[in-house]
N, C-alpha and C positions, 0 to 999 in steps of 0.2 A: 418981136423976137424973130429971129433970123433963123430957118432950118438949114439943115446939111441935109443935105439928098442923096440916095446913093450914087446919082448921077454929076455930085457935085465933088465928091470922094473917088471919086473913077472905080466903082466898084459895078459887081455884073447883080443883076437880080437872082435870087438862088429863091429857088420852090420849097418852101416848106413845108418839107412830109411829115412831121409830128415831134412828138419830144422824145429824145435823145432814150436810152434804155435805163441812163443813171437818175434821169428827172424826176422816175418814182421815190426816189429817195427825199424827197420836197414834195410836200400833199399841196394839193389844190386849195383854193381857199374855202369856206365854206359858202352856201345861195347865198346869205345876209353880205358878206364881206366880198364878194364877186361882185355883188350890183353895188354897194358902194364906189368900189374900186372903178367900175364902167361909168361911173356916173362921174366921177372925179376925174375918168380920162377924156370923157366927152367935154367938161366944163375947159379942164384947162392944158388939155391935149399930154400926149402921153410922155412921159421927161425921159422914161431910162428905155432903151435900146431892147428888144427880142434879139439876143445871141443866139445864133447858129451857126453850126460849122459847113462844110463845104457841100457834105452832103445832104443838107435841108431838115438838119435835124437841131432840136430847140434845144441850146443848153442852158438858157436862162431867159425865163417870159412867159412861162406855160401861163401863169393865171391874164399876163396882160392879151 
């Protein structure tokens, strides 16, 4: 499987300071379904993207 890197996208590295103010709106997952989900990102690495905007904040990803 081939990645796109954000160096491969001409894109800049951006800091992410935390999630967005609307993210509370989206609950976290619960302990059991977090370490599921970690476990499932470590086996076969993470498929959907952490969206943030410019200012390094998360608008989609908090649980990943």
């Amino acid at each position: 499987m081939t990645v796109a890197t954000i160096e491969h996208l001409g894109m800049e590295r951006i800091e992410i300071v935390g999630p967005h103010p609307y993210a509370d709106r989206f609950p976290m997952l619960p302990a059991d379904e977090l370490r599921r989900l970690a476990e499932d990102i470590r086996e076969n690495g993470q498929r959907s993207p952490i969206m943030v905007n410019l200012d390094g904040l998360i608008l989609d990803g908090s649980n990943r």
